[in-house]
C-alpha positions as CSV (number, residue, x, y, z in Angstrom):
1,X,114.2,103.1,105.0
2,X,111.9,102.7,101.5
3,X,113.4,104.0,98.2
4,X,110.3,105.1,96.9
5,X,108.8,108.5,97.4
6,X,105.1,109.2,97.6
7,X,105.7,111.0,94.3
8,X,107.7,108.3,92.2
9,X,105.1,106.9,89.6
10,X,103.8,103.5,89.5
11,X,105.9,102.0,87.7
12,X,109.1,102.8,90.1
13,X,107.7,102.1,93.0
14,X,106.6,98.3,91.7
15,X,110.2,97.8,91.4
16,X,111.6,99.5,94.5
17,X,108.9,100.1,97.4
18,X,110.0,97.5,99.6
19,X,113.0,95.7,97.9
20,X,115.7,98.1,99.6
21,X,118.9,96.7,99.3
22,X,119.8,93.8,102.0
23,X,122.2,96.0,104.4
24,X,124.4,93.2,105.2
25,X,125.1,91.9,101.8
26,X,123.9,94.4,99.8
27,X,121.4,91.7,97.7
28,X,119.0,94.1,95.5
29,X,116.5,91.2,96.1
30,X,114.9,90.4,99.8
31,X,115.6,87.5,100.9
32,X,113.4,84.1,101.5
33,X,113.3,84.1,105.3
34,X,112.0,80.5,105.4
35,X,111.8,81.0,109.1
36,X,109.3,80.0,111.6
37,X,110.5,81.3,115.0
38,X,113.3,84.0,115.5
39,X,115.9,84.6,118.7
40,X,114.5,87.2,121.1
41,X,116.3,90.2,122.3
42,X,114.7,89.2,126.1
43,X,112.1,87.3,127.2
44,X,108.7,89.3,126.0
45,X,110.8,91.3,124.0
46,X,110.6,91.1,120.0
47,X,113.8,91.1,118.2
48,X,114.1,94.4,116.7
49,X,111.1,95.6,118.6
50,X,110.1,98.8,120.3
51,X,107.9,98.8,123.7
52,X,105.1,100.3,123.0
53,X,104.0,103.8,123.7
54,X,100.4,104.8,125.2
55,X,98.8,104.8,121.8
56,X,99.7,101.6,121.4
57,X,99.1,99.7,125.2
58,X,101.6,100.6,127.7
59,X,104.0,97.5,128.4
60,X,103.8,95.4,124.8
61,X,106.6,95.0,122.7
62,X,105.7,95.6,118.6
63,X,106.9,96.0,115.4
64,X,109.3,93.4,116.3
65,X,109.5,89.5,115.1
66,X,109.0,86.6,117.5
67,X,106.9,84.0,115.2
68,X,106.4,84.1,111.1
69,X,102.5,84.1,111.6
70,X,102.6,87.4,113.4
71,X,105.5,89.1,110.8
72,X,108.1,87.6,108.6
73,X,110.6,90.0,106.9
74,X,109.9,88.5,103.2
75,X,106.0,89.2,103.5
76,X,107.0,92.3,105.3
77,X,108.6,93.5,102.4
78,X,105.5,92.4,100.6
79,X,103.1,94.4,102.4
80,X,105.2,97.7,102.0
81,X,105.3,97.6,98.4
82,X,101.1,96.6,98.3
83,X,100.2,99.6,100.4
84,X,103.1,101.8,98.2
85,X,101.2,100.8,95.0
86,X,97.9,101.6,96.3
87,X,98.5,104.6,98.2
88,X,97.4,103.1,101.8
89,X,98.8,103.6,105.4
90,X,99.2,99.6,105.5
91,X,99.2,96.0,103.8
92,X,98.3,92.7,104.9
93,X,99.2,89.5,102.8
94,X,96.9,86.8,102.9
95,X,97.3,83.1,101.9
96,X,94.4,83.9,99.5
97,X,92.4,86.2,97.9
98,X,89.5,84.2,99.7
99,X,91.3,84.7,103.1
100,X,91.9,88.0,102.9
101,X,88.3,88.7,101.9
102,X,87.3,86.7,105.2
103,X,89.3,88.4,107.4
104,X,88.1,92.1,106.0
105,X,84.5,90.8,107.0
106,X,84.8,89.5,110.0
107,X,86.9,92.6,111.2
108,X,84.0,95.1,110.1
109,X,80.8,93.0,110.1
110,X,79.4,91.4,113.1
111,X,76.1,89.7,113.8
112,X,72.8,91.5,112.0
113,X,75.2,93.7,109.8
114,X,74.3,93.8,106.2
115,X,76.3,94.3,102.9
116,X,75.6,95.6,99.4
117,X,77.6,93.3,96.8
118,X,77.8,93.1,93.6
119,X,74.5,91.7,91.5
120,X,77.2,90.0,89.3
121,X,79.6,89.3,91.8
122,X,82.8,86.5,91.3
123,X,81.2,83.4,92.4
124,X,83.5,82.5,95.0
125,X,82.7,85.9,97.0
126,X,78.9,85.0,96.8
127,X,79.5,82.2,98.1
128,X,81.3,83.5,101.1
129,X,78.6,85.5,101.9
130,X,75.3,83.0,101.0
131,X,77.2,80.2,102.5
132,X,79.7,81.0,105.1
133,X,78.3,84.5,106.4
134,X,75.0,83.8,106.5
135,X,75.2,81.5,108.8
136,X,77.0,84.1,110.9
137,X,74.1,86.3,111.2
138,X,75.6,88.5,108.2
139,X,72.8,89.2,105.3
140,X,73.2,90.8,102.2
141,X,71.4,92.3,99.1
142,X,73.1,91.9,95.4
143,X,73.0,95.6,93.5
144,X,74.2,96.7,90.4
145,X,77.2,98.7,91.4
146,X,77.2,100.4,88.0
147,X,73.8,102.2,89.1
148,X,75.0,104.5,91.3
149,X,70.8,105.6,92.1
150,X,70.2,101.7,92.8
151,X,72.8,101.6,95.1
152,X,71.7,104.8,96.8
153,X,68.2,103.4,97.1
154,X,69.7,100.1,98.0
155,X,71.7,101.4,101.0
156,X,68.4,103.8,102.4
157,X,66.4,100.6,102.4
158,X,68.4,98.1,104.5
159,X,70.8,100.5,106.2
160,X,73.9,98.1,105.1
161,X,77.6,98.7,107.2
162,X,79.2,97.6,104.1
163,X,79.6,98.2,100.6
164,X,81.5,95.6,98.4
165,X,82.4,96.3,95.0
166,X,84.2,94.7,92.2
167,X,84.9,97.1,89.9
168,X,85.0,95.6,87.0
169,X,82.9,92.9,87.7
170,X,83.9,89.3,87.1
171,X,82.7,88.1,84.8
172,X,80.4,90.6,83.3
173,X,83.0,93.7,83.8
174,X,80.5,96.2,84.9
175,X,82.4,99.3,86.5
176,X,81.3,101.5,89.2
177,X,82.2,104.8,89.5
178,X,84.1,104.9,92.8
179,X,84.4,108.3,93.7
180,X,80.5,108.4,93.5
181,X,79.8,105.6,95.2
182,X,82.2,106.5,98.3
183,X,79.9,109.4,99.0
184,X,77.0,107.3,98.6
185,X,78.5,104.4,100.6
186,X,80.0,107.4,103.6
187,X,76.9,109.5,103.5
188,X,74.5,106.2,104.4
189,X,77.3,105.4,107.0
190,X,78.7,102.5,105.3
191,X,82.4,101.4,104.3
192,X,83.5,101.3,100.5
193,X,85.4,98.0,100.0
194,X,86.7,97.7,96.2
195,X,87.7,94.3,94.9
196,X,90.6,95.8,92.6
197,X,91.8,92.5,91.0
198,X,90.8,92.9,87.5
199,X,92.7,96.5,87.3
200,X,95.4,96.3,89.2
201,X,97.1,99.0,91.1
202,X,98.4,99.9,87.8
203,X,95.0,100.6,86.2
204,X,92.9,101.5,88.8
205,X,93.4,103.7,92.6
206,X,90.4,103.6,94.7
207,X,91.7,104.7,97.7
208,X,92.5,107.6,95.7
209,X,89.2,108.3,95.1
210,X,87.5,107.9,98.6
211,X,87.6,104.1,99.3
212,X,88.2,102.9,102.6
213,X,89.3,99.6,101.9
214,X,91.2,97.7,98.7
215,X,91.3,94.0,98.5
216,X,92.9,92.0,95.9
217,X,93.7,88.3,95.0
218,X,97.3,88.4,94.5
219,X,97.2,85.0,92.5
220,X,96.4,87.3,89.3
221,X,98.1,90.1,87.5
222,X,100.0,91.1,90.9
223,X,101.8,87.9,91.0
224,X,100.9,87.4,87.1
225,X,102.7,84.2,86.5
226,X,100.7,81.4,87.4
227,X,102.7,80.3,90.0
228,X,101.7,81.6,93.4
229,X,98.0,82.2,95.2
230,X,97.7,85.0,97.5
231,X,95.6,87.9,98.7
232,X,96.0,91.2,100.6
233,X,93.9,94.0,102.1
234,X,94.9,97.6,101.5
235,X,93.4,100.1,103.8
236,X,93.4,103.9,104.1
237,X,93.0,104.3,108.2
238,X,95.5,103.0,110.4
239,X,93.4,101.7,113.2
240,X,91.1,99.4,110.7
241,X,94.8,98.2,109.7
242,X,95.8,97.3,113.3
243,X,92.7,95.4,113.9
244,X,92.9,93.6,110.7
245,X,96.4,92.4,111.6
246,X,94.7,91.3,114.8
247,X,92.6,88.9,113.4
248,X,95.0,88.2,111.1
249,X,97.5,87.2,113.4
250,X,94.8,85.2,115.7
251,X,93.5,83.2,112.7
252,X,96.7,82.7,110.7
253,X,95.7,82.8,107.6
254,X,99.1,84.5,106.2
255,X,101.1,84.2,102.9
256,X,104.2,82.2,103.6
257,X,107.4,83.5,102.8
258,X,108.1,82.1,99.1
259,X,104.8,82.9,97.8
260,X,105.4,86.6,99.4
261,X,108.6,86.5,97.7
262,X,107.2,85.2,94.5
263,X,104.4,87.7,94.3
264,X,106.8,90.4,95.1
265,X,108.9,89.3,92.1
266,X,105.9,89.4,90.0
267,X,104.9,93.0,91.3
268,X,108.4,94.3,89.7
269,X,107.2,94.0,86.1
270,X,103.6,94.5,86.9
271,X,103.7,97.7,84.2
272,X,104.9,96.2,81.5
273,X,102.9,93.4,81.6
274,X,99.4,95.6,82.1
275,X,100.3,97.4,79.0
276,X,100.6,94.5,77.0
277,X,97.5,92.8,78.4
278,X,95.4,96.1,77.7
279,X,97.0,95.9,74.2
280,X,96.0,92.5,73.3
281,X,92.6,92.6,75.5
282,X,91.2,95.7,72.9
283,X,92.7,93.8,69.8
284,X,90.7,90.9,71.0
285,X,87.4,92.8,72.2
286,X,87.4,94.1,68.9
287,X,87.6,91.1,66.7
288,X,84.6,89.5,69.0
289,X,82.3,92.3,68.2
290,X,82.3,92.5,64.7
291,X,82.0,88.7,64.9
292,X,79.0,86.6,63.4
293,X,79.4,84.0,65.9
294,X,79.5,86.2,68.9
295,X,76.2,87.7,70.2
296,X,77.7,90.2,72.9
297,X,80.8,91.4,74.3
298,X,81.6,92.5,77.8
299,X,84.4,95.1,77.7
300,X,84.9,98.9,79.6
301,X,87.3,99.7,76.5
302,X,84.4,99.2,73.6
303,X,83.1,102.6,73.7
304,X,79.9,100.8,73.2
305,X,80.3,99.4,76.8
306,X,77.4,101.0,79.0
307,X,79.9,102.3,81.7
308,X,82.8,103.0,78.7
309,X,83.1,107.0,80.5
310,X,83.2,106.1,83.9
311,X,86.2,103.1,83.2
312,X,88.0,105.7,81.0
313,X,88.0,108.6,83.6
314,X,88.8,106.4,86.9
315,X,91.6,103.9,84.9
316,X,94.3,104.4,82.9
317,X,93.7,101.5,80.6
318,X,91.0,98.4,80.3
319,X,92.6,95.7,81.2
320,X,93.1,92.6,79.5
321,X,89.9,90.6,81.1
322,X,87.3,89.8,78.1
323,X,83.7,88.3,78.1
324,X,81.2,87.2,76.0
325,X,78.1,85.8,74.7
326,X,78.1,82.8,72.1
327,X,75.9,83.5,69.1
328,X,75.2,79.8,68.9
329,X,73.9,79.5,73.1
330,X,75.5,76.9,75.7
331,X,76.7,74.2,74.1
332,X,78.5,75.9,71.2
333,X,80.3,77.9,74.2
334,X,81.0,75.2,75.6
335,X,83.1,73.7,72.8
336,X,84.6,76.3,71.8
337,X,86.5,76.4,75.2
338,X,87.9,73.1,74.2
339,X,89.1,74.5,70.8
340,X,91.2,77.3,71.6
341,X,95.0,76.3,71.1
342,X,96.9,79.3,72.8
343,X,94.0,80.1,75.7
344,X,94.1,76.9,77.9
345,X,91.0,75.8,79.4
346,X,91.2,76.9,83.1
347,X,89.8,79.2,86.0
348,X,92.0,81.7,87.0
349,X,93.4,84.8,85.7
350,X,95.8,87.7,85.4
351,X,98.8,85.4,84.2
352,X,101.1,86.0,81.3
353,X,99.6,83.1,79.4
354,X,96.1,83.3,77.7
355,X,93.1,81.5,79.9
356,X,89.5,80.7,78.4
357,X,86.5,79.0,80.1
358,X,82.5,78.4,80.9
359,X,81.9,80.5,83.9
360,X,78.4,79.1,84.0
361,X,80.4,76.0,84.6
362,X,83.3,76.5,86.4
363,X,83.8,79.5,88.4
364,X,80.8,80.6,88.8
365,X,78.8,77.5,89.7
366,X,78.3,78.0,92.6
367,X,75.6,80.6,91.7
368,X,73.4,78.6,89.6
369,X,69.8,79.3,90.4
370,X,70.8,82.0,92.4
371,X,70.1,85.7,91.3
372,X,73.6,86.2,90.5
373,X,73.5,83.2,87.9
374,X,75.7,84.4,85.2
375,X,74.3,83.6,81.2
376,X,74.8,80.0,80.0
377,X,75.9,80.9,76.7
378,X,78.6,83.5,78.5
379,X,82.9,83.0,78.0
380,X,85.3,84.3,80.0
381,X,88.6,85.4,78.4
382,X,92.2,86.1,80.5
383,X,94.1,87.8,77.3
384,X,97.6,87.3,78.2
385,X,101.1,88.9,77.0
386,X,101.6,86.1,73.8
387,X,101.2,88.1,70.2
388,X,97.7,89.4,69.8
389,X,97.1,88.5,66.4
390,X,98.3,84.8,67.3
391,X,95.4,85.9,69.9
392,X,92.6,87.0,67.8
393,X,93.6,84.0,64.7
394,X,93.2,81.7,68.0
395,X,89.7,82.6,68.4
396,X,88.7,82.9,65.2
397,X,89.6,79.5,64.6
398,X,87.8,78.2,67.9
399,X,84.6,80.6,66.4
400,X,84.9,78.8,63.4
401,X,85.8,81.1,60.9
């Protein structure tokens, strides 16, 4: 039986929703069930299951465990707090943010389906789609999501199943206005999937307003630490959940138990951290634009930000992602990724400690000469939870001034 109510805020249920108290022993953490296989009740009976009633197939047993790939307690609990946090009938942890994206598309798209993504999209999702799903019979168009009328037209003119949003956008943190672009998406008789990693739960509820699906890599501020990779898909109708967890369960691609439990621990103090990372992500924003050395600077909190009244109406803060533009073009970017002391050079994001890098180069190289090529003279900043000024004296000393 959860602790949490539908009414506790966000910051209770990140602790509580699905860390109930262990009944045996009374442990307020869930346990690691390193487990692979689990003793039966009967044969074709789960243990702990329930046969299944007609809305479910007459004759199965569910809800049950008889093999980790199909449910494991620990990533169990996992899924219970994800679908808490985001307000959805059901969770499904992935062993990626990548797998979970894979397993959303290939439960909704088939064959000659097309999708609307992103004209800025993260690299690794465009090249899912130009690579991987395009080979599958599965086209699609880039948009900007920000423009709600270019997405309208967008959707009239090639009839997509899908939208796909990342709101903001990595790396140039454009937002779209979701609860627009839900009616847009429903009215053309499409799906609204919303790539919610650079918010968070904590910032940001699209389900909330009118998306059908939420997907998330849990390697970033969910798990926050550096230490674990993970996705999950967060869905608002029960019978899209079930059929995920059918191809979920027939592919396997699953988070194991001690990266559940490790991205669970991370949830619990998933508040706090956001608040510090919005703190230190505006201190930082507004350093680089009054900068000499910095040309442009990508960041929903500036209220010179183009979509600055859509981010501040739809999320309670900005986040702590920050982009870019060196003054002094590519190869003065560049170098100045390798002269930061407190961001380390590396992909990634949403961790505690301070990140910097070339996206051009590194995470989004895979859409070089492709219209989602990101600028060359563009930085990418994961502002972490360290002091801000140490921040903002950091890069002022990479800038060089």
């Amino acid at each position: 039986m959860s602790q949490t109510d539908p009414t506790d805020a966000i910051e209770t249920i990140a602790i509580h929703a699905g860390s109930e108290p262990d009944p045996r022993t009374g442990a307020v953490v869930p346990p690691i069930y390193q487990v692979s296989t689990y003793k039966q009740d009967g044969v074709g009976q789960m243990r702990g299951g329930r046969l299944a009633g007609a809305q479910d197939g007459p004759g199965r047993w569910i809800e049950g465990y008889e093999y980790s790939r199909t449910a494991n307690p620990t990533r169990g609990a996992l899924e219970e707090c994800l679908a808490a946090l985001e307000g959805g009938v059901r969770a499904l942890a992935f062993a990626s943010g990548m797998a979970a994206e894979d397993c959303l598309l290939r439960t909704v798209l088939r064959p000659g389906d097309h999708v609307l993504i992103p004209h800025d999209a993260y690299g690794g999702t465009f090249r899912l789609f130009d690579k991987v799903l395009t080979g599958w019979g599965v086209s699609y168009h880039p948009v900007p999501v920000s423009d709600p009328a270019a997405v309208r037209a967008a959707l009239a003119e090639h009839h997509a199943k899908l939208v796909w949003v990342e709101t903001p956008t990595n790396p140039l943190l454009s937002v779209a206005d979701i609860a627009l672009l839900a009616e847009i998406a429903h009215s053309g008789g499409a799906l609204l999937a919303v790539d919610n990693t650079f918010a968070s739960p904590y910032l940001q509820q699209p389900l909330a307003l009118g998306a059908d699906v939420v997907v998330h890599s849990t390697t970033k501020y969910l798990g926050g630490h550096s230490d674990v990779v993970g996705g999950a898909v967060v869905v608002a109708d029960a019978e899209l959940g079930a059929r995920l967890a059918f191809n979920q369960n027939t592919t396997g691609a699953v988070a194991g138990p001690f990266d559940s439990w490790l991205t669970l621990r991370g949830i619990k103090t998933l508040a706090v951290r956001m608040d510090r990372h919005c703190d230190n992500g505006a201190q930082v924003a507004a350093m680089l634009a009054s900068h000499p050395r910095v040309a442009q600077v990508y960041y929903p909190g500036l209220p010179s930000h183009p979509n600055h009244e859509v981010a501040a109406k739809q999320m309670r803060g900005f986040g702590g992602m920050v982009s870019f533009r060196h003054a002094g073009g590519e190869q003065a970017a560049v170098e100045m990724c390798g002269r930061t002391r407190l961001f380390t050079l590396g992909e990634s994001l949403g961790g505690v400690e301070s990140l910097i890098e070339h996206p051009g180069r590194m995470t989004h190289a895979s859409a070089a000469g492709s219209p989602l090529e990101v600028p060359s003279d563009l930085v990418r900043l994961s502002v972490g939870i360290e002091n801000g000024d140490d921040l903002v004296e950091d890069l002022r000393r990479a800038l060089g001034s």
